[in-house]
FITORKOL-157869 format. One line per field, with one value per residue (C-alpha): residue number from 1; residue in three letters; y, z, x. Coordinates in nm, 2 decimals, padded with zeros to 4 digits. Example, Ala and Ser with C-alpha at 12.3 -4.5 7.8 and 13.67 -1.06 7.14 Angstrom:
2
seq	[1 / 2]
type	[ala / ser]
Y	[-00.45 / -00.11]
Z	[00.78 / 00.71]
X	[01.23 / 01.37]
***
This chain:
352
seq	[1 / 2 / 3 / 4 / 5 / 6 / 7 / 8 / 9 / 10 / 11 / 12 / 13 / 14 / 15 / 16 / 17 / 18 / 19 / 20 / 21 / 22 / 23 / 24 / 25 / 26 / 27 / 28 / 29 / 30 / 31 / 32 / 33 / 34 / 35 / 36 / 37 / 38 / 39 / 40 / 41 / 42 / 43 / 44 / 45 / 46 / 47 / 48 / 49 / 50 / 51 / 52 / 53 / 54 / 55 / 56 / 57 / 58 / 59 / 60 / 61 / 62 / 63 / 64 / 65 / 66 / 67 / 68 / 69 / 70 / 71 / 72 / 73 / 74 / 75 / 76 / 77 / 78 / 79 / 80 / 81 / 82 / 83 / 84 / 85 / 86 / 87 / 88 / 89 / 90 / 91 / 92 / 93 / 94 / 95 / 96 / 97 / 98 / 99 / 100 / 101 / 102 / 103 / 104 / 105 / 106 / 107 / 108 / 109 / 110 / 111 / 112 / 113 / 114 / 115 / 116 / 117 / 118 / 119 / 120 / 121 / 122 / 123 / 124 / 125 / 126 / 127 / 128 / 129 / 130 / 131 / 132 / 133 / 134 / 135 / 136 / 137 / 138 / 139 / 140 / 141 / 142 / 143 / 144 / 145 / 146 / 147 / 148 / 149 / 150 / 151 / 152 / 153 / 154 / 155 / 156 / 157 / 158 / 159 / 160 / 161 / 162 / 163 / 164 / 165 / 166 / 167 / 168 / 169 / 170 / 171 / 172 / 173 / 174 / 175 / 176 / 177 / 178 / 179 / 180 / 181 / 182 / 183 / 184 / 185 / 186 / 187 / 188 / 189 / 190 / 191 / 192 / 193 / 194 / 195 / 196 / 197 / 198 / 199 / 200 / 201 / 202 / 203 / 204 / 205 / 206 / 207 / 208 / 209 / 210 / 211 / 212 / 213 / 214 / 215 / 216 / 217 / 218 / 219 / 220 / 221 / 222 / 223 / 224 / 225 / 226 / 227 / 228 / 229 / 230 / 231 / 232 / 233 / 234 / 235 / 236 / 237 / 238 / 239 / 240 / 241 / 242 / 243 / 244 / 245 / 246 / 247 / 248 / 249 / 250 / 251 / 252 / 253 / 254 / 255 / 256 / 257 / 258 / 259 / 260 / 261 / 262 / 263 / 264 / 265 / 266 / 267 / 268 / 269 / 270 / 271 / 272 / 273 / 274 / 275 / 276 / 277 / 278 / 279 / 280 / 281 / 282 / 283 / 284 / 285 / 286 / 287 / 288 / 289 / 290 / 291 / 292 / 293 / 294 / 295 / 296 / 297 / 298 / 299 / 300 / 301 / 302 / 303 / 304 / 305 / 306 / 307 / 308 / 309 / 310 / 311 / 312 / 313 / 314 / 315 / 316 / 317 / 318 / 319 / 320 / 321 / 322 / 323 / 324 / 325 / 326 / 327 / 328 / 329 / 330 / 331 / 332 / 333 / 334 / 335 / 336 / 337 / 338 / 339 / 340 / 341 / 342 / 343 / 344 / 345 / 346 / 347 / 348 / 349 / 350 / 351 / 352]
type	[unk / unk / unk / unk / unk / unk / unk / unk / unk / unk / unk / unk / unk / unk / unk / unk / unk / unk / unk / unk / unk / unk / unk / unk / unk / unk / unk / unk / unk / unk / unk / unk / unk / unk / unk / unk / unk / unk / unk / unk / unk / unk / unk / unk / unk / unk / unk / unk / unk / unk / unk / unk / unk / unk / unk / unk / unk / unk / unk / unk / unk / unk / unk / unk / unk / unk / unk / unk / unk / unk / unk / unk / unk / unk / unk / unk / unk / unk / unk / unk / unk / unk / unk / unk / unk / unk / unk / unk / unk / unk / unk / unk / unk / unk / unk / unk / unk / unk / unk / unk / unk / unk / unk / unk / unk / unk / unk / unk / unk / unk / unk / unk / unk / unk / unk / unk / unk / unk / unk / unk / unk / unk / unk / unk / unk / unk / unk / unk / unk / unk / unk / unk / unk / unk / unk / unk / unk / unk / unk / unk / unk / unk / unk / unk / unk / unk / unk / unk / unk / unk / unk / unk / unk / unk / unk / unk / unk / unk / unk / unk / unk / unk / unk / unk / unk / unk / unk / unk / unk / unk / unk / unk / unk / unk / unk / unk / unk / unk / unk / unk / unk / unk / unk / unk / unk / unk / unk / unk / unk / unk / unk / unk / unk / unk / unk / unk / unk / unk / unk / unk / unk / unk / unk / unk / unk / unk / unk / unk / unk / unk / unk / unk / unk / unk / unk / unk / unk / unk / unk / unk / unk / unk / unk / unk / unk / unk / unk / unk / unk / unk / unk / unk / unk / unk / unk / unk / unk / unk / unk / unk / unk / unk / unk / unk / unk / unk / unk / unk / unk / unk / unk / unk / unk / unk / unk / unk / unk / unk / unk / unk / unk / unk / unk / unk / unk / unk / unk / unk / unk / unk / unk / unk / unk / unk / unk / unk / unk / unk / unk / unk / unk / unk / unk / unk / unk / unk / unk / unk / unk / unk / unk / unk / unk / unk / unk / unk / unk / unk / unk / unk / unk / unk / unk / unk / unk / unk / unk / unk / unk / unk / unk / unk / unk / unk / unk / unk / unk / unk / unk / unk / unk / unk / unk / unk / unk / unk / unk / unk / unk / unk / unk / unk / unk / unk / unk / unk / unk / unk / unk / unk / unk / unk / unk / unk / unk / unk / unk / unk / unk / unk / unk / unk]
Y	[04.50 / 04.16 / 04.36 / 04.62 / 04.27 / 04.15 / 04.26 / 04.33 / 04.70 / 04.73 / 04.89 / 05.22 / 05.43 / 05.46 / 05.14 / 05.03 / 05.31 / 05.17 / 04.84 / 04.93 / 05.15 / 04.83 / 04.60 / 04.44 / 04.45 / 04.21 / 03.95 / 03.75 / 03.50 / 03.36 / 03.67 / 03.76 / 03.47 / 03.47 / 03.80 / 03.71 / 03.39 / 03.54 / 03.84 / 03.57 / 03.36 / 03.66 / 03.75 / 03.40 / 03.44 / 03.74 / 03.64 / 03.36 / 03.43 / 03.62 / 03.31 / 03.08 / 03.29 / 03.27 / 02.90 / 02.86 / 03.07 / 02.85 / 02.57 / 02.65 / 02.82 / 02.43 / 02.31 / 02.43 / 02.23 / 01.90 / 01.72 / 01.92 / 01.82 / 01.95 / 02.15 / 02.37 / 02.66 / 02.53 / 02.44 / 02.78 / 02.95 / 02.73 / 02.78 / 03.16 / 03.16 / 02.93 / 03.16 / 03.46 / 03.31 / 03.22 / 03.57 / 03.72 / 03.49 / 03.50 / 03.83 / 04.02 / 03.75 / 03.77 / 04.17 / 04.19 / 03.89 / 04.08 / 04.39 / 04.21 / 04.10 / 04.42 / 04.54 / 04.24 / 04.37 / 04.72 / 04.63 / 04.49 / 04.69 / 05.00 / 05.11 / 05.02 / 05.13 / 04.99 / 04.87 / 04.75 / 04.36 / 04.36 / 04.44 / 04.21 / 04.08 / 03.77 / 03.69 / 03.60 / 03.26 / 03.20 / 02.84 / 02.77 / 03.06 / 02.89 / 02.59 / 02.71 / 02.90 / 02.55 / 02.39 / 02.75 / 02.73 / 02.96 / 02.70 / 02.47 / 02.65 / 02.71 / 02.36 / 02.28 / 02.54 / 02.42 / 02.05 / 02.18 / 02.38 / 02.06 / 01.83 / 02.09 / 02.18 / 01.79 / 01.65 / 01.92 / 01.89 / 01.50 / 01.50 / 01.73 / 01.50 / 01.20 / 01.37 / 01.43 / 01.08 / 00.93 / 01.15 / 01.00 / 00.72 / 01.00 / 01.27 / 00.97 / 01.03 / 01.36 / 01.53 / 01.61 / 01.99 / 01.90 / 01.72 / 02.04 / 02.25 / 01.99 / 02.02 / 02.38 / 02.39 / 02.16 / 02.33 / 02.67 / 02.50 / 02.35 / 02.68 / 02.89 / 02.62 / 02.64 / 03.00 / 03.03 / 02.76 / 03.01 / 03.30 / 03.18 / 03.05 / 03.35 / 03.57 / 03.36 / 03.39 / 03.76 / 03.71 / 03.51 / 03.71 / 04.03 / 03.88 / 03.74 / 04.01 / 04.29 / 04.04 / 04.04 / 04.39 / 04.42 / 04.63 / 04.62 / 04.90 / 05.03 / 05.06 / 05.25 / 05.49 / 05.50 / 05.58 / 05.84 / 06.00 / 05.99 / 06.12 / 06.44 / 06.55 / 06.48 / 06.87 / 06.75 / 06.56 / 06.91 / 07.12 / 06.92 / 06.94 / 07.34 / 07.33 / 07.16 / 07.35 / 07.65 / 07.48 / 07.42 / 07.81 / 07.94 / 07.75 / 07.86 / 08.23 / 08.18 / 08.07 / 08.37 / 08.64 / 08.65 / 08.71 / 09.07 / 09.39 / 09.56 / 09.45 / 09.71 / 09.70 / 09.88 / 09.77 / 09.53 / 09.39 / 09.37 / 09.29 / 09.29 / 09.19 / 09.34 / 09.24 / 09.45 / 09.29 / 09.58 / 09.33 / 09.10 / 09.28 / 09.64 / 09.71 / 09.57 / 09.18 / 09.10 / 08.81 / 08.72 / 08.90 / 08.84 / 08.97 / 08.97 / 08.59 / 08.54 / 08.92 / 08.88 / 08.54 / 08.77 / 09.05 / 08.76 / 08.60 / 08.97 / 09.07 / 08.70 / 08.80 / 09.18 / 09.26 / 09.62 / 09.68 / 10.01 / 10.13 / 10.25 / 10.15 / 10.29 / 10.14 / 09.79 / 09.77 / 09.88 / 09.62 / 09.35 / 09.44 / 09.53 / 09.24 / 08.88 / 08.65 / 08.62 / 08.93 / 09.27 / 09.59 / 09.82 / 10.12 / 10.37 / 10.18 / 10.31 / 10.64 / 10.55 / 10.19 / 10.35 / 10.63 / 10.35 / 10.15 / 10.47 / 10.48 / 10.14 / 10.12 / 10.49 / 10.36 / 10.05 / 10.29 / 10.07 / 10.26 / 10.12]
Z	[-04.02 / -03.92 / -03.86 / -03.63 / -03.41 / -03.40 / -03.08 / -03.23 / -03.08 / -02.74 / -02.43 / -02.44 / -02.10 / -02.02 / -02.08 / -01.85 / -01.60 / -01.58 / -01.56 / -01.23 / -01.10 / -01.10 / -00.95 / -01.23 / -01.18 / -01.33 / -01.01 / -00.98 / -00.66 / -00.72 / -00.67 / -00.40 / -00.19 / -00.30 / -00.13 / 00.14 / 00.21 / 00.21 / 00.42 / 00.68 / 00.63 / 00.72 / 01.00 / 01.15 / 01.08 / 01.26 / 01.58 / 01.63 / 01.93 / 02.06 / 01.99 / 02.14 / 02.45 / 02.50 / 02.42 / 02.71 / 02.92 / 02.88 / 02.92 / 03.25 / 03.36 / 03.27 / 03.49 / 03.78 / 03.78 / 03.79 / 04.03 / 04.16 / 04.09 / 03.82 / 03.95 / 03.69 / 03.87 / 03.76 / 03.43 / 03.35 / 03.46 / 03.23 / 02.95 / 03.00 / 03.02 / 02.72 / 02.49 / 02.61 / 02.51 / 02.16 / 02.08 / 02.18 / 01.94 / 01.67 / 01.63 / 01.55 / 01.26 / 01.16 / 01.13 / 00.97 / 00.69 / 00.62 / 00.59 / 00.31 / 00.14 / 00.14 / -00.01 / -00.28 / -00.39 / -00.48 / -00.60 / -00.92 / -00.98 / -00.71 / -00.49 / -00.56 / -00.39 / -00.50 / -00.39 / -00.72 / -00.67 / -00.33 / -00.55 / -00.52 / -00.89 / -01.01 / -01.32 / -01.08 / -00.95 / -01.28 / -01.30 / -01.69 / -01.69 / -01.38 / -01.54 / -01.86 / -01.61 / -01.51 / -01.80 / -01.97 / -02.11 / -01.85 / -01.57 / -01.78 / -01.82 / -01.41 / -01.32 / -01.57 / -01.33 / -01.01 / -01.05 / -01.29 / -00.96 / -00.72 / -00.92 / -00.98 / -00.58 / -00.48 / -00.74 / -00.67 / -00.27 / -00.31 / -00.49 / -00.24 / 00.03 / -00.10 / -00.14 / 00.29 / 00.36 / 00.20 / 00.41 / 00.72 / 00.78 / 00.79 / 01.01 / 01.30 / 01.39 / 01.45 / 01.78 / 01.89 / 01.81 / 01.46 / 01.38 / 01.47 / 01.31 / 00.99 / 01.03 / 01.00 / 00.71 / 00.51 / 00.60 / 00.51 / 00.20 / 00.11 / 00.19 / -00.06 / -00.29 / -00.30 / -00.27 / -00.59 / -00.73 / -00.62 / -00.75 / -01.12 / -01.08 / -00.98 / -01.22 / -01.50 / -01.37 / -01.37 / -01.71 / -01.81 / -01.57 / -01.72 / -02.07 / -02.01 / -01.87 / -02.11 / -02.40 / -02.22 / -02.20 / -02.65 / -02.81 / -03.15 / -03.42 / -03.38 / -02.94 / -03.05 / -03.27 / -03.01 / -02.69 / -02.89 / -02.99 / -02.65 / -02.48 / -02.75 / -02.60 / -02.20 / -02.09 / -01.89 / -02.17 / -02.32 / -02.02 / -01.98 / -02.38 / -02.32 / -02.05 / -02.16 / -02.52 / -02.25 / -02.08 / -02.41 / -02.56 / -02.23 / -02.23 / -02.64 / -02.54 / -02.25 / -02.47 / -02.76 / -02.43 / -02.49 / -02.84 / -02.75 / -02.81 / -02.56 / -02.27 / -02.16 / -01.80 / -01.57 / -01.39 / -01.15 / -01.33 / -01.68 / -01.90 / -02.29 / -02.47 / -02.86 / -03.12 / -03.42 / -03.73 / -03.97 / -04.25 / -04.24 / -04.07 / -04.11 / -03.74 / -03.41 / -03.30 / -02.96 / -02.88 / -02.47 / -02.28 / -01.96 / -01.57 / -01.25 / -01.16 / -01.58 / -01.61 / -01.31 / -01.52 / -01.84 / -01.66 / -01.49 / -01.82 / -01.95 / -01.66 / -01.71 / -02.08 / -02.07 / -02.21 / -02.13 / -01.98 / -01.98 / -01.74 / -01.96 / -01.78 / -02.03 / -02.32 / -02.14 / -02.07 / -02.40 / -02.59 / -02.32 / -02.40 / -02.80 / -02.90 / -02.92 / -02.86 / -03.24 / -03.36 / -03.53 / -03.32 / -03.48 / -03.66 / -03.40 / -03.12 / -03.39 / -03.26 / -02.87 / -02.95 / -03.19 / -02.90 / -02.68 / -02.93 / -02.95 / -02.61 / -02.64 / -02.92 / -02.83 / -02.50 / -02.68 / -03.00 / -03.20 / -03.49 / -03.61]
X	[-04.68 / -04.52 / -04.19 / -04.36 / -04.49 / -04.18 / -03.96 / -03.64 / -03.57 / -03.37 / -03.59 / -03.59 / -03.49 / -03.86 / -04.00 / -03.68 / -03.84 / -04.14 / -04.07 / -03.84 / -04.18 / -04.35 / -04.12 / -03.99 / -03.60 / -03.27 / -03.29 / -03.01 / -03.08 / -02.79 / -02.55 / -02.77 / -02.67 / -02.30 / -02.27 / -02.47 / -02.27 / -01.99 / -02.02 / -02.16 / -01.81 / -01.65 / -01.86 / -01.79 / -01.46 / -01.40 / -01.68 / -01.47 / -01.30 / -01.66 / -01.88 / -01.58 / -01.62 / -02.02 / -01.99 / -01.73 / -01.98 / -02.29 / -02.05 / -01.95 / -02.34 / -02.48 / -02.13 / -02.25 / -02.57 / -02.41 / -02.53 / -02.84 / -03.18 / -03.34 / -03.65 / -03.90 / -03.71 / -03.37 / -03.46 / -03.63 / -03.30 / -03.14 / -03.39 / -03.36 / -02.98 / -02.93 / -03.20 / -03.02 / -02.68 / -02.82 / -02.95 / -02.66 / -02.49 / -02.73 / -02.88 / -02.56 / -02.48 / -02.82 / -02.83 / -02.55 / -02.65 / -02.98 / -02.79 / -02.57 / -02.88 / -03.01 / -02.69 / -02.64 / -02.98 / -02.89 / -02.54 / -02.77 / -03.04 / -03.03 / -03.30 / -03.66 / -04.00 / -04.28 / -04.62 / -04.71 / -04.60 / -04.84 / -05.17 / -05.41 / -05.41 / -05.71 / -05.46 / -05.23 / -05.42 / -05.59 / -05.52 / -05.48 / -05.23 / -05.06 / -04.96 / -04.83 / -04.62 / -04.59 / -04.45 / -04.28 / -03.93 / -03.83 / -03.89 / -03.74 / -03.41 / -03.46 / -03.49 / -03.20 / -02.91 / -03.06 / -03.00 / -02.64 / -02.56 / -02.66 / -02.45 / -02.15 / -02.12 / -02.16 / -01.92 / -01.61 / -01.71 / -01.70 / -01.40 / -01.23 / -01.35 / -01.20 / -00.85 / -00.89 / -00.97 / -00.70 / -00.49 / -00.68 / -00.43 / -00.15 / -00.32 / -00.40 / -00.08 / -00.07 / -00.12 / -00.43 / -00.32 / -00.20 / -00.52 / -00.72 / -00.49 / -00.54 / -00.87 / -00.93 / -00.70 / -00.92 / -01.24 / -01.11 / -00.99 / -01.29 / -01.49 / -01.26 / -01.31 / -01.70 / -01.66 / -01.51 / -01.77 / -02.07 / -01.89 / -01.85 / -02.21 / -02.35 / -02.21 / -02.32 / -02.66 / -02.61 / -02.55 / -02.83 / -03.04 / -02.99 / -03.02 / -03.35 / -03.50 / -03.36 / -03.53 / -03.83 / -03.84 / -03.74 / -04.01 / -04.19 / -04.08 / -04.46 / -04.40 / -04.09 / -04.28 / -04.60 / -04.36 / -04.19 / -04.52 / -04.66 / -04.32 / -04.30 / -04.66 / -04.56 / -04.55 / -04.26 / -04.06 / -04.13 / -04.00 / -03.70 / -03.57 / -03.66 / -03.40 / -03.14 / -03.20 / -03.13 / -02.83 / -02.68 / -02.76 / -02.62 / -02.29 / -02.26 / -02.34 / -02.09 / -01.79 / -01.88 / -01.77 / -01.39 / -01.49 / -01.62 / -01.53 / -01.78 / -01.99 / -02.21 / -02.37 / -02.65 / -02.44 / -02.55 / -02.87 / -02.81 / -02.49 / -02.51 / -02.19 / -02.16 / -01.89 / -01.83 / -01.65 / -01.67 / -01.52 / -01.82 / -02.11 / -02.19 / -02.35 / -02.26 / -02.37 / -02.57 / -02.30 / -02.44 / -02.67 / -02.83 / -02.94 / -02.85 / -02.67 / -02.59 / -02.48 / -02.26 / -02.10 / -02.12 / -01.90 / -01.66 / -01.58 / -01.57 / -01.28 / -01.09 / -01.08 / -01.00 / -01.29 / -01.36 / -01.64 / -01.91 / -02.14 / -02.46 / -02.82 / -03.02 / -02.85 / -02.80 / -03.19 / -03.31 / -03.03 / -03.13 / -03.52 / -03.47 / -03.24 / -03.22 / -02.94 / -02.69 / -02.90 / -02.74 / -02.85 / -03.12 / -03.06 / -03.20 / -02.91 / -02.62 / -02.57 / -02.53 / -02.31 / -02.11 / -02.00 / -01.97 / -01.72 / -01.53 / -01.43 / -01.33 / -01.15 / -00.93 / -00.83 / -00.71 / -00.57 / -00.79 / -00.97 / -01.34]
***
């Protein structure tokens, strides 16, 4: 009984299921904003020379107001111009950021609708429970990568920012070009740098992410048993197994067709296909049978393989009807097969 308590077993695909129905998915926030900041350093990147251009714009709109007295008229127009400007500016980098969330979200676990997180729930603001969230091991182990990630980013950046100054007494002398040109060298270096920083970051909290929440989700030996029990009496558990037990059957019945020596045919509707080994069996075997879209695969096979093939509706209904899949014909079918295989086997010069 203490084993069965125990969580040892990984989650099986439904419990996994359900826990994605309700919301409860691998989170990494950390990936998610990796992703998100960098598809918004590319964004910048690549808006350069359009956000350059709007900034030169408002420049010269407030130009033209040097000088003239500053009425509520004039300053709306300002106001207006200068919200305008910043929409313009913002909203397509904004857009395209949320998009990216969006994005880093189903990169790690895929789409998820739920209302489930939105129900009102009381254990949710029960205050005892609240505070051994408070004081859990998991906030613990949170609190511990949020100040490792702080002092990581700070140190590396520092350190980085040190090495520029000291080249500070060197770039004065550069020309005003070269300094800006020195500039954006060392801010694009020091972007790749955290960039790579974040990335390593976030992909071990994938890591622990995924971890913790796949132990969370372990089950007992006994919830193994229980979920199995309940899934073998789910009517569609049941209907699936019966169809891929009928996929399966169908693809084995499809690869026993070049083994034929006969399929016989209505000869649209129904196609039965018969093999005769008179060394091990002493009648005729029903090896595939099937109608109309099967029957039509049963005679294509049939043609690929040069299996002959015999127009007989009457027999082809009542072996269809009579005769299971893998099952010798009956005695009273002996007579009308046997003229059947007769015809086959003398156009081939094959005796029976």
């Amino acid at each position: 009984m203490a084993d069965d308590a125990e969580k040892t077993e990984e989650p099986s695909s439904k419990k996994l299921e359900d826990a994605k129905k309700e919301g409860n998915v691998p989170r990494s926030q950390d990936t998610s904003a990796f992703i998100t900041l960098v598809v918004a350093v590319v964004v910048v990147y690549f808006a350069t020379a359009f956000l350059t251009s709007r900034i030169e714009h408002l420049y010269r709109f407030y130009s033209e107001f040097i000088g003239v007295e500053l009425t509520p008229k004039i300053a709306y127009l300002i106001g207006l111009n200068t919200l305008k400007e910043l929409v313009l500016m913002i909203i397509p980098l904004a857009t395209v950021v949320a998009i990216a969330g969006i994005l880093a979200s189903l990169v790690q676990f895929g789409f998820v609708y739920t209302t489930k997180p939105l129900t009102p729930d009381l254990k949710k603001i029960d205050p005892i429970k609240g505070l051994k969230n408070l004081v859990s091991l998991k906030k613990l182990i949170e609190s511990i990568k949020i100040t490792a990630k702080v002092v990581i980013i700070f140190a590396i950046a520092f350190y980085f920012l040190i090495l520029f100054i000291h080249e500070l007494p060197t770039v004065i002398n550069f020309s005003l070009e070269n300094q800006i040109s020195w500039l954006v060298q060392k801010i694009i270096l020091l972007v790749a740098i955290m960039l790579m920083i974040l990335f390593v970051l976030a992909m071990i909290d994938l890591m622990i992410v995924r971890f913790q929440y796949f132990k969370d989700l372990r089950m007992s030996k006994q919830e193994v048993k229980d979920e199995y029990k309940q899934m073998e009496g789910d009517p569609q558990i049941k209907a699936r197994i019966k169809k891929l037990q009928m996929e399966m059957a169908q693809k084995r019945m499809m690869s026993e067709i070049p083994t034929a020596d006969v399929v016989i045919t209505n000869p649209t509707h129904y196609a039965v296909a018969l093999r005769y080994d008179n060394e091990k069996e002493n009648a005729p075997r029903v090896i595939a049978k099937g109608i109309d879209n099967i029957a039509l695969k049963i005679k294509e096979i049939a043609n690929e393989n040069l299996i002959q093939i015999v127009e007989n509706p009457p027999l082809a209904k009542e072996l269809y009807a009579k005769c299971d899949l893998d099952d010798i014909i009956p005695e009273n079918f002996y007579k009308a097969v046997a003229e059947v295989l007769a015809f086959v086997y003398k156009s081939k010069n094959k005796s029976i």
